[in-house]
C-alpha positions in Angstrom: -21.2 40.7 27.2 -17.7 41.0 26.7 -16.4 38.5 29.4 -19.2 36.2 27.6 -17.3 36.6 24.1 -13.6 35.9 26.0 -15.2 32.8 27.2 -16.3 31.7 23.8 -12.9 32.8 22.4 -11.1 30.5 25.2 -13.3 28.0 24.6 -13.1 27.7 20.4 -9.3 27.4 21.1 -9.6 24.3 23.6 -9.1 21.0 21.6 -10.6 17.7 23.4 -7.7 14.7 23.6 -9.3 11.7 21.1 -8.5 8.4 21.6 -10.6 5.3 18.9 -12.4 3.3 21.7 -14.8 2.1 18.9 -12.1 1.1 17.4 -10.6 -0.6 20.7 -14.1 -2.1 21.0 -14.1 -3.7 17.3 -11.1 -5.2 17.9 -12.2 -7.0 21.4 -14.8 -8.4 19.7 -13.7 -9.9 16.4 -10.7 -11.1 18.6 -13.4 -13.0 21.2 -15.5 -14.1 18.3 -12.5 -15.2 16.7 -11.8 -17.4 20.2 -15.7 -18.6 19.7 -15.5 -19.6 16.2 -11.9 -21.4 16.2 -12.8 -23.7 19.4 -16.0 -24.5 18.2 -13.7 -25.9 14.6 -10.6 -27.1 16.2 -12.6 -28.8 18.9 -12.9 -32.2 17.0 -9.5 -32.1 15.4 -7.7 -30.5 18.4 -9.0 -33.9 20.4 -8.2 -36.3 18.1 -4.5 -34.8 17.1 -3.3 -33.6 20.8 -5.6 -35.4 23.1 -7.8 -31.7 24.2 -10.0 -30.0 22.7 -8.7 -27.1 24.4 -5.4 -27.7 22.5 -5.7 -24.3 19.7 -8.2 -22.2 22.0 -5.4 -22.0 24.9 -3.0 -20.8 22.4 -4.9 -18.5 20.6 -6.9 -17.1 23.9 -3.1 -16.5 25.3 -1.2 -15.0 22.7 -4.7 -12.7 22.0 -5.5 -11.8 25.8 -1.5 -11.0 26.1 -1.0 -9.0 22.2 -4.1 -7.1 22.8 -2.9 -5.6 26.5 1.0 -4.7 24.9 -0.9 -3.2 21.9 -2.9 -0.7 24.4 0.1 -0.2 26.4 1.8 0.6 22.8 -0.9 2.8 21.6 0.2 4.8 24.2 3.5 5.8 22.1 3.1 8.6 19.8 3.9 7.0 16.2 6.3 9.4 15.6 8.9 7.4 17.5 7.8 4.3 16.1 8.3 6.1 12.6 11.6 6.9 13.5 12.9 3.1 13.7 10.5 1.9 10.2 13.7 2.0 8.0 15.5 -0.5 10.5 12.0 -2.4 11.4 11.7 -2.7 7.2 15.5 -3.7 6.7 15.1 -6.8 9.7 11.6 -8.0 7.8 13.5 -8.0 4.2 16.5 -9.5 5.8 14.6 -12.5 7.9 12.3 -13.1 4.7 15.7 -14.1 2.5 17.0 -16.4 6.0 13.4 -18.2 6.5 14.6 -19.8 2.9 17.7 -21.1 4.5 17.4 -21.1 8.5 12.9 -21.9 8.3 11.2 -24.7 9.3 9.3 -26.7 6.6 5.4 -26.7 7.8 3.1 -28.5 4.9 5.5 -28.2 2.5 6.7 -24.8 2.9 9.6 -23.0 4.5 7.5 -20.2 5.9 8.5 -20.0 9.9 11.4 -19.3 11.7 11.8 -21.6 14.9 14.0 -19.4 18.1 14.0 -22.3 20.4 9.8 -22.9 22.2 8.6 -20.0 19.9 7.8 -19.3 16.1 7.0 -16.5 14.0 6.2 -15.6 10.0 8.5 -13.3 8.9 6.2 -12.4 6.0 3.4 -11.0 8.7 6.0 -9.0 10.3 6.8 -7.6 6.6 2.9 -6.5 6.2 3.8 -4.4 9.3 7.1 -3.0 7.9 5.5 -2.1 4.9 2.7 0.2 6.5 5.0 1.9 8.8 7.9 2.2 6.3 6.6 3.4 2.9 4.6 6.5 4.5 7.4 7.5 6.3 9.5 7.3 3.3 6.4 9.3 1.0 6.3 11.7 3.7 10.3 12.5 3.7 9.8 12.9 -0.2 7.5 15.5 0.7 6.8 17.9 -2.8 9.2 15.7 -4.6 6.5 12.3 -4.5 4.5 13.8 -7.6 7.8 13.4 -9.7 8.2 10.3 -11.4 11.2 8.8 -9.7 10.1 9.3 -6.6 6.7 7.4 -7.4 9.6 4.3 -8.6 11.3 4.6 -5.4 8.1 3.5 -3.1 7.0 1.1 -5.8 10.4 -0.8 -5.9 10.5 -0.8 -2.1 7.0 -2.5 -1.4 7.7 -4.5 -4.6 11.0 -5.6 -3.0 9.3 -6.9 0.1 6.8 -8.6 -1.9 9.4 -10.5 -4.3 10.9 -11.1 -1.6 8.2 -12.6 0.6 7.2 -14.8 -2.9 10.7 -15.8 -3.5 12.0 -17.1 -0.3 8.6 -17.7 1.6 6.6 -19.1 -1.2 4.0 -17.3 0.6 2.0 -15.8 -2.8 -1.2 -14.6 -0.9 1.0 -12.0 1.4 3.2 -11.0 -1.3 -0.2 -10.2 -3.1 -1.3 -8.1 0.1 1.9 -6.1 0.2 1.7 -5.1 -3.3 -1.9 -4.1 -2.8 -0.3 -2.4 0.0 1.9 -0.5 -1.9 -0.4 0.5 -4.7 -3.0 1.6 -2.3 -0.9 3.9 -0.6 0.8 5.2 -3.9 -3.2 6.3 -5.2 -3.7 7.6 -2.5 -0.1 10.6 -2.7 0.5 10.1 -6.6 -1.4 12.6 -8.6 -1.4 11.0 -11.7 -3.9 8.4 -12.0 -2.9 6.8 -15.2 -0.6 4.2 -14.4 -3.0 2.4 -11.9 -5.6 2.0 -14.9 -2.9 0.7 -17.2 -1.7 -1.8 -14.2 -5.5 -2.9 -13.6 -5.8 -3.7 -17.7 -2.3 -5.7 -17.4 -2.8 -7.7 -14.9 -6.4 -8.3 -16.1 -5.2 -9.6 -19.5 -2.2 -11.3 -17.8 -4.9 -13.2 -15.6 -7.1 -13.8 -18.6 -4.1 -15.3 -20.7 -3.1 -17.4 -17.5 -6.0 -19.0 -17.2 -6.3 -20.0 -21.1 -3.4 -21.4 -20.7 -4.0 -23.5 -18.1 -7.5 -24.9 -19.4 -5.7 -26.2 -22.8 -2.1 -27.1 -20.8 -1.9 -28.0 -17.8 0.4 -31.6 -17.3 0.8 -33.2 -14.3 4.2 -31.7 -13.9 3.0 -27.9 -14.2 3.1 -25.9 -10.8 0.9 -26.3 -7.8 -0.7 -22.7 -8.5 -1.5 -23.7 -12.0 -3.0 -26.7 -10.6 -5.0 -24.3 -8.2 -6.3 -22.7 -10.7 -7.7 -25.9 -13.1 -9.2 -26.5 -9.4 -11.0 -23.3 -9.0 -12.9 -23.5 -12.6 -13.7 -27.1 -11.8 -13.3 -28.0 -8.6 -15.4 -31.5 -8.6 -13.5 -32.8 -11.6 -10.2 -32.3 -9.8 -10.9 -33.1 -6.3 -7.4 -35.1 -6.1 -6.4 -31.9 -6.9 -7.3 -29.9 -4.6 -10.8 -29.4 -5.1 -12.5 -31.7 -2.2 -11.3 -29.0 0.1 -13.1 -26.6 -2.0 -16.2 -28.5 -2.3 -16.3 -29.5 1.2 -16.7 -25.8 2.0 -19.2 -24.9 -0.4 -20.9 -28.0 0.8 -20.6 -26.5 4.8 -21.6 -22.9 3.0 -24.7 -23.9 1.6 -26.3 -26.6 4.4 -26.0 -23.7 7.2 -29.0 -21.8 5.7 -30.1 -18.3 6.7 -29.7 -19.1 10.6 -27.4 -22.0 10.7 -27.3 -25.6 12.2 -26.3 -24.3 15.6 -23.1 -23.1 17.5 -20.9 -26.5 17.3 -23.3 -28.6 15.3 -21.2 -28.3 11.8 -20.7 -31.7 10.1 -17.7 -30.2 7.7 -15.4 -29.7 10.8 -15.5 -33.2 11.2 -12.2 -33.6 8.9 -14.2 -33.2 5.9 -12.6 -29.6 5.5 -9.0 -30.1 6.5 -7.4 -27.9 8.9 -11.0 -25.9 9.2 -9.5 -23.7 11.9 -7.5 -22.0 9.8 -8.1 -20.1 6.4 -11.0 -22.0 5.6 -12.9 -21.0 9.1 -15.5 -18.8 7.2 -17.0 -21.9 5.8 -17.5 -23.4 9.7 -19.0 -19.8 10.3 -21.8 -19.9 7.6 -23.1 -23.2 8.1 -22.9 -23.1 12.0 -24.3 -19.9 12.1 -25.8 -19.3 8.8 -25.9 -16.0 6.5 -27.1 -14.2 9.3 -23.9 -14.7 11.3 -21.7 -14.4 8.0 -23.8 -10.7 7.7 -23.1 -9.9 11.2 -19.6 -10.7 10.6 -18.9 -8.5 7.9 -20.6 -6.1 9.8 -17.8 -6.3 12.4 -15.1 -5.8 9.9 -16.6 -2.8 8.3 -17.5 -1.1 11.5 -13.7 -1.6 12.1 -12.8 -0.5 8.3 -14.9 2.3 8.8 -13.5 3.5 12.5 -9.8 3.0 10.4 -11.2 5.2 7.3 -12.0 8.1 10.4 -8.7 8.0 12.0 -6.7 8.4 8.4 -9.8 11.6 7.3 -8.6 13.2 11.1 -5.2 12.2 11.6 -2.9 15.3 12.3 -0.4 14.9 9.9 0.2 13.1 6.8 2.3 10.0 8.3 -0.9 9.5 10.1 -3.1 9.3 7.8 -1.1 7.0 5.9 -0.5 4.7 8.2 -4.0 4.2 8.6 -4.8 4.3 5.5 -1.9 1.1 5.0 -4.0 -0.5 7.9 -7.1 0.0 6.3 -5.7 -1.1 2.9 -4.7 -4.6 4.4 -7.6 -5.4 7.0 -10.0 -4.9 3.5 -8.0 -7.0 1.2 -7.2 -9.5 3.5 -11.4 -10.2 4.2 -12.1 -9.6 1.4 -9.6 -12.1 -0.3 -10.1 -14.9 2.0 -14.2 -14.8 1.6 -13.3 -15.1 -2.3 -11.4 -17.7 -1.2 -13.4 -19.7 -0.1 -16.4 -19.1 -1.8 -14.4 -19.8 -4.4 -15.0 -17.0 -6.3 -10.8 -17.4 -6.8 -8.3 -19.6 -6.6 -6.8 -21.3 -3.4 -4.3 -18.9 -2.0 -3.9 -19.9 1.7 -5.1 -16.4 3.2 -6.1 -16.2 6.7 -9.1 -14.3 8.2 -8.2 -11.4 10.4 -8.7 -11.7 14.1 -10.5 -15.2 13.2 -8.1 -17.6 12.2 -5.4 -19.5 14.3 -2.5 -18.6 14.4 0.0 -16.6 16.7 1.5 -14.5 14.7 -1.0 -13.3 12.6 -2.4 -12.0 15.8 1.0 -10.5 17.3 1.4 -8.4 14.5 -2.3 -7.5 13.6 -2.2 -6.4 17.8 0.5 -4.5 16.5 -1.0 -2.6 13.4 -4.2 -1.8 15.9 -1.6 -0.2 18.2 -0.4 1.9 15.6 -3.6 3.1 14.5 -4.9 3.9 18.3 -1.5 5.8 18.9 -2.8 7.9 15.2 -6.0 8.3 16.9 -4.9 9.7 20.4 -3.1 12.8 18.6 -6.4 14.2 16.9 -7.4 17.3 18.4 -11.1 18.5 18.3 -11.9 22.1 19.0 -14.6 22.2 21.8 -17.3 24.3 20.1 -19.0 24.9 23.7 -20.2 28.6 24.7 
């Protein structure tokens, strides 16, 4: 009896080594029905602009099959080191957003990349990344000190800094949006008092409320792009010069796919009728090739992946953990959620891509990298092995 009770002792003390393969999982397959859903869109276009309809699904497949291998090799890591080099990793995204203004590339009429001979990158994705890894290593060296009010203005200023920043010398409005949604996410989660995010929520609710009055009883023709956006959005087919078509176009591709869709590669919209379909507006070729079932089985994907981020930041060991997951999780949700209200257009036009399923490079290079960071979370929680 008594060696029985040492070996149940022994064993309660064992913990188990944890590592997010369901998480791992999620991410291989948004990532290859991602690669589906963007040839089967940029087929058409891809042909006609670069002679092969291969032309974005070779990039995308590359940069993806290479990211996702570095960020398992990266995961590796304990985030502790990476936590160490956040302050310097934030002060290079803050400084390359202010040179994209004077050193970036213009790219449908926006300075937004930064060209280093063959290659290009966003600085403003690299910011998202900054954000999350800087801000709870910051609340987490406040310690006690982050229910005081001053230490609440420091992390607010510092998101808010890369987000004017992003706004100001990007023009990028949709990722400055995400990185103060970062911000105040991570803030509810470590500030105690719960006042000021109400009082936020009314402001900006009024301030929305006021901007579009204004803009349904003055708007010229010389009045900003957004404003113009939004006169779009409350009437998109009387302003389809506008902006609207593109808005229409993917309604239209919304609402012929049906419950079940016309059929992998049979959309009509691709055909140029929804400009540049591979790219934020790539939900729309989803719903009316595959219908509401595939848009359902979507959003399936990203909450199983929402949901395997939400378990990591309940079970990481330590605080910076959790936060850093919790950052993660804050931007995967806002980011889907955001560019399905896009283009449904349940809001405005704000140019926001869909995680893991839109083109573009960089937007995977540094999503890889946020999945790395929550795997390497994952790998230090310990569960006690409860075996007799």
């Amino acid at each position: 009896m008594a060696k029985k009770k040492r070996k149940i002792k022994v064993n309660l003390r064992q913990s188990s080594q944890y590592y997010d393969y369901n998480l791992l999982v999620s991410v291989i397959l948004l990532t290859c029905f991602g690669l589906i859903m963007l040839y089967s869109s940029s087929a058409y276009s891809a042909q006609i602009k670069f002679g092969s309809d291969m032309y974005y699904f070779k990039k995308q497949a590359a940069i993806s099959a290479g990211c996702l291998i570095i960020a398992i090799v990266a995961s590796r890591v304990d985030y502790h080191v990476y936590a160490m080099f956040s302050g310097w990793i934030y002060l290079i995204a803050n400084v390359l957003l202010f040179l994209t203004k004077f050193l970036g590339t213009e790219l449908n009429g926006a300075k937004r990349w930064i060209y280093l001979g063959p290659l290009s990158f966003q600085p403003a994705e690299m910011a998202k990344v900054a954000v999350i890894l800087f801000l709870p290593t910051l609340i987490v060296k406040m310690g006690k000190n982050m229910k005081s009010w001053p230490a609440f203005w420091v992390v607010l200023l510092s998101g808010g800094l890369t987000s004017l920043l992003t706004f100001a010398f990007t023009e990028n409005l949709s990722t400055a949006i995400i990185i103060a949604g970062i911000t105040v996410g991570l803030l509810f989660i470590v500030f105690p008092d719960s006042r000021p995010f109400a009082i936020g929520v009314i402001l900006i609710a009024l301030l929305a409320a006021g901007v579009v009055w204004y803009v349904k009883g003055n708007l010229t023709s010389g009045s900003s792009f957004r404003l113009k956006r939004i006169l779009v959005w409350l009437n998109p087919e009387a302003n389809s010069s506008l902006g609207g078509y593109q808005v229409m176009q993917g309604l239209y591709a919304i609402g012929s796919g049906g419950f079940f869709g016309k059929g992998l590669g049979n959309s009509l919209q691709k055909l140029d009728y929804v400009p540049e379909a591979q790219n934020d507006m790539i939900f729309t070729i989803i719903c009316e090739e595959l219908g509401l079932f595939g848009a359902i089985m979507l959003t399936i994907l990203f909450a199983f992946m929402l949901y395997r981020l939400f378990f990591i930041a309940q079970n990481a060991p330590d605080l910076l953990g959790s936060l850093i997951a919790s950052g993660i999780f804050i931007h995967i949700a806002l980011q889907v959620v955001l560019n399905i209200a896009v283009v449904t257009n349940a809001i405005p036009t704000t140019g926001i891509t869909l995680p893991f399923i839109s083109y573009g490079g960089t937007s995977i290079m540094f999503l890889m990298a946020e999945m790395a960071l929550a795997l390497s979370v994952s790998r230090q929680i310990r569960f006690k092995n409860q075996e007799a």
